[in-house]
C-alpha positions as CSV (number, residue, x, y, z in Angstrom):
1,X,-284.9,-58.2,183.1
2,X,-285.0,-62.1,183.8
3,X,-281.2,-62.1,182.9
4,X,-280.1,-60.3,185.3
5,X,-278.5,-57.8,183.6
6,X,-279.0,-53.7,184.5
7,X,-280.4,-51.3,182.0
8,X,-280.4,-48.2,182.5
9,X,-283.2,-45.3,182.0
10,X,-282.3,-41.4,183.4
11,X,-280.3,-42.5,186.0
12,X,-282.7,-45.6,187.8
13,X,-281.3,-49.5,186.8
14,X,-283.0,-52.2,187.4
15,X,-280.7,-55.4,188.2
16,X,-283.4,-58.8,189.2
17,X,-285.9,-56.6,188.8
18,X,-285.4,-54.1,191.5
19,X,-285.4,-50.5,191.5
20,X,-282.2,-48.1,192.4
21,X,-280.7,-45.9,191.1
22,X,-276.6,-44.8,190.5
23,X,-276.0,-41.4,193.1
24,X,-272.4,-41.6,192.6
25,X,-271.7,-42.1,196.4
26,X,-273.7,-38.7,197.3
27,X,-276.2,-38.0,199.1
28,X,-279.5,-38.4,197.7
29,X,-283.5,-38.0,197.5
30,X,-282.9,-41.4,195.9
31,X,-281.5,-42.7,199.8
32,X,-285.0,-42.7,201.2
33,X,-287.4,-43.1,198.4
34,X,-290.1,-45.1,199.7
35,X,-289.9,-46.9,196.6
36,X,-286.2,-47.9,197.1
37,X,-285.9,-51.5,196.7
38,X,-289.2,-52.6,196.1
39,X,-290.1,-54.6,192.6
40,X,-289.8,-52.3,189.4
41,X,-292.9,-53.5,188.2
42,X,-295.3,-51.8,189.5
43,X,-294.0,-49.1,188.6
44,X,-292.9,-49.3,185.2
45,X,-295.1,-51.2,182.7
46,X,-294.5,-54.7,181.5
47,X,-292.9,-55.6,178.0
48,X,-296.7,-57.0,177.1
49,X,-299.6,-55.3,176.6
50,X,-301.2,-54.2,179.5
51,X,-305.0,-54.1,180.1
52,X,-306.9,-51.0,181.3
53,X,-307.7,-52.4,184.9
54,X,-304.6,-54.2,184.7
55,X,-302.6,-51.1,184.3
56,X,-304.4,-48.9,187.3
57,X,-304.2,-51.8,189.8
58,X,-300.4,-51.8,189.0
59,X,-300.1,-48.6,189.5
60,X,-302.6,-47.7,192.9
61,X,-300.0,-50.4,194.1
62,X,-296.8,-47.7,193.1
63,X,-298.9,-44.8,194.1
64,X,-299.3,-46.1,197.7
65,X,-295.6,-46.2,198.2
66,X,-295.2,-42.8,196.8
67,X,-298.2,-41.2,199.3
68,X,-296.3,-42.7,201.7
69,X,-292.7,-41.4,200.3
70,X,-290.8,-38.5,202.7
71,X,-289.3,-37.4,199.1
72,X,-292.0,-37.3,196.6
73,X,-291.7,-33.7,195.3
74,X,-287.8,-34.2,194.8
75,X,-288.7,-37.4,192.7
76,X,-291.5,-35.8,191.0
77,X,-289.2,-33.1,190.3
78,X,-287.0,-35.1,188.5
79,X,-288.7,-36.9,186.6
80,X,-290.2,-33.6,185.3
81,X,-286.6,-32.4,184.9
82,X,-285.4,-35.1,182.9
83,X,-288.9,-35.5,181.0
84,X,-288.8,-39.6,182.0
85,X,-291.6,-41.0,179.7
86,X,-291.7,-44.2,181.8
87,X,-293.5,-45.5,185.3
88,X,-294.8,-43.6,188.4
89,X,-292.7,-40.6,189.7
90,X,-293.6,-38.5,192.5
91,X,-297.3,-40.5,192.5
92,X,-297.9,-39.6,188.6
93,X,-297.3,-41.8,185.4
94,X,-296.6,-40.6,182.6
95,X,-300.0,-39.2,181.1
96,X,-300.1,-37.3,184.2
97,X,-296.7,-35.6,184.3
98,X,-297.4,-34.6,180.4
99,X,-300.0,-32.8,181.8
100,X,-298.7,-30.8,184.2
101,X,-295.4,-30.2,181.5
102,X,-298.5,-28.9,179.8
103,X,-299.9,-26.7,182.1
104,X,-296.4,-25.3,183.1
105,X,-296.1,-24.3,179.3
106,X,-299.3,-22.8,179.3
107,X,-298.8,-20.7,182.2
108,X,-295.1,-19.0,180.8
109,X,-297.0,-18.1,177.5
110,X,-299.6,-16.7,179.3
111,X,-296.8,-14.5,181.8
């Protein structure tokens, strides 16, 4: 990310280390995100390893902004959607958002 270049993951780039995301010139979720702008890493992990405490400091910091966020169900809702195995969505990381793919399972087998 130091070069400068954007990569993309399911939709969000990060260019210097920011977070947005491509909406195509529509209206979006995406326009208001609490998050929008802010420093990609807390909410993605580093390229390192990340220690325990480490890695729950980083990411109370990206839960704040999403507690905060006007538009956290339609950005947990996509990251469920598009099953993004990376960061903080909607206020959950990734272990999180497993489990409630999990639970969502369980509950259609059990209709």
């Amino acid at each position: 990310m130091t070069s400068g270049v954007p990569f993309q993951t399911s939709g969000l780039s990060f260019a210097n280390n920011r977070i947005d995301m491509d909406v195509a010139g529509r209206s979006s979720w995406w326009e208001v995100a609490a998050c929008r702008g802010q420093d990609a890493s807390s909410f993605f992990a580093p390229a390192y390893f990340e220690k325990r405490a480490e890695k729950l400091a980083r990411e109370a910091v990206a839960k704040s902004f999403c507690r905060r966020c006007e538009v956290r169900e339609e950005c947990l809702s996509y990251a469920l959607e598009h099953r993004d195995p990376h960061g903080v969505w909607g206020g959950l990381n990734e272990m999180e958002r497993r489990a409630v793919l999990r639970q969502r399972a369980s509950e259609r087998q059990a209709s």
